[in-house]
C-alpha positions as CSV (number, residue, x, y, z in Angstrom):
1,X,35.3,-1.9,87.0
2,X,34.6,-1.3,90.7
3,X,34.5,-5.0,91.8
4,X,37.8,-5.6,90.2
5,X,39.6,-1.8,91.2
6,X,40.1,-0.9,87.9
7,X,38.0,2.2,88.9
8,X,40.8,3.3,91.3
9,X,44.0,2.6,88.8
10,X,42.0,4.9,86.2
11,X,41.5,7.6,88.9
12,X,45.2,7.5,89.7
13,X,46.4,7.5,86.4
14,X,44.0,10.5,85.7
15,X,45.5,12.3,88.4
16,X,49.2,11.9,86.9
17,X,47.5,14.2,83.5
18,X,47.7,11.0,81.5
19,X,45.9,10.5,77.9
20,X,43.2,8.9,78.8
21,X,40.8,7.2,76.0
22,X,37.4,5.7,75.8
23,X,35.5,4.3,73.3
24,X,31.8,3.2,72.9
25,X,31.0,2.1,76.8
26,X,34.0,3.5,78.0
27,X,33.8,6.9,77.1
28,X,30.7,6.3,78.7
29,X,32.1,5.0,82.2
30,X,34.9,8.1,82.5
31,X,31.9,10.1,83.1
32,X,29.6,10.6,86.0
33,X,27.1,7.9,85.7
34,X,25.9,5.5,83.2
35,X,22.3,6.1,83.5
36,X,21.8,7.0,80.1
37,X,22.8,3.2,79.1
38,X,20.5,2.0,81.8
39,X,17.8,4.1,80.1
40,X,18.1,3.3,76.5
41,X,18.9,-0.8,77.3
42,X,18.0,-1.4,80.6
43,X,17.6,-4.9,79.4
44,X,21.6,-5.1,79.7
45,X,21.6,-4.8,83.5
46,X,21.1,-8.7,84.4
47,X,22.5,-8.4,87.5
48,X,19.9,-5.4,88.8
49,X,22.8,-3.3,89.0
50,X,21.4,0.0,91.1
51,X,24.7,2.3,92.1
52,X,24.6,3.4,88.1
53,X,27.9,6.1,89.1
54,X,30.5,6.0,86.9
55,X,34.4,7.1,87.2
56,X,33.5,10.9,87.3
57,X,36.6,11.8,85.7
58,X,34.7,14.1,83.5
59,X,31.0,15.6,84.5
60,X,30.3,14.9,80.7
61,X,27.2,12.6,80.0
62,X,28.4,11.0,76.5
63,X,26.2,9.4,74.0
64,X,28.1,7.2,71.5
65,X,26.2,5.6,68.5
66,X,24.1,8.4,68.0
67,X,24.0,7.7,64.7
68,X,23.1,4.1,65.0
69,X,19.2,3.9,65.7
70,X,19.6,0.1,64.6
71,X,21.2,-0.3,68.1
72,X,18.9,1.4,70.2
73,X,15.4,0.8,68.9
74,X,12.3,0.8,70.8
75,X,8.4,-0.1,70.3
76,X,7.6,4.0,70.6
77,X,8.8,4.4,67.3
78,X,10.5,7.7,68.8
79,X,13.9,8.5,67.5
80,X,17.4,8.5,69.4
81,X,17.6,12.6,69.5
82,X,13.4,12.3,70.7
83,X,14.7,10.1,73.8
84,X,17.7,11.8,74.5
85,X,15.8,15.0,75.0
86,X,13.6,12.9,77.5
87,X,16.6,11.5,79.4
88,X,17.6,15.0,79.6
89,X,14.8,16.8,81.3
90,X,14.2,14.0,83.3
91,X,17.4,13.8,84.8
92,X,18.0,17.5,84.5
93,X,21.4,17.1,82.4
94,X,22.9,17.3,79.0
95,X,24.4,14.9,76.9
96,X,27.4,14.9,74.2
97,X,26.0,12.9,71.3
98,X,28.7,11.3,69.5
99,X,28.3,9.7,66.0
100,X,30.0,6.3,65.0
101,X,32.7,8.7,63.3
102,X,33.0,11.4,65.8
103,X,35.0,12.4,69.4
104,X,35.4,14.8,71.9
105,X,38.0,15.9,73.5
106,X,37.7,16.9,77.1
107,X,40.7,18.0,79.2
């Protein structure tokens, strides 16, 4: 989004109170980072991508798929919720877990 500008046409239509709607990864990138992607599939970043900011159109951390462990498995055997709570200490945050079915609504 930043390598193309797209970041800066969404921060200008945000600023004119427009609807703005994200879904899956982009609910993700309208918040502050994306660190919690790079934490549950870091296998995803091919290009060693390291400024992880996002948009920061909203200081909510959202989780979508929370529901769908078949998407984020791992050899631990932990659950989603178990590494969530991880990635939240760790980074000293809080996360809005979404299910496949759910949304938030942030103005």
């Amino acid at each position: 989004m930043k390598k193309s500008g797209a970041d800066l046409i969404l921060k200008d239509i945000a600023k004119q109170n427009t609807v703005i709607v994200g879904v899956s990864a982009g609910a993700i990138i309208l918040g502050p980072n994306i660190e919690v992607v790079n934490y549950f599939t870091p296998q995803i970043n091919t290009v060693d991508m390291q400024d992880l900011t996002a948009l920061g159109l909203t200081n909510k951390a959202i989780f979508p798929h929370y529901d769908r462990e078949d998407l984020f498995q791992n050899n631990s055997g932990r659950s989603i919720e178990d590494r969530l709570k991880v990635f939240e200490n760790i980074n000293k945050c809080s996360v809005v877990r979404l299910k496949d079915d759910e949304s938030v609504l942030i103005q």
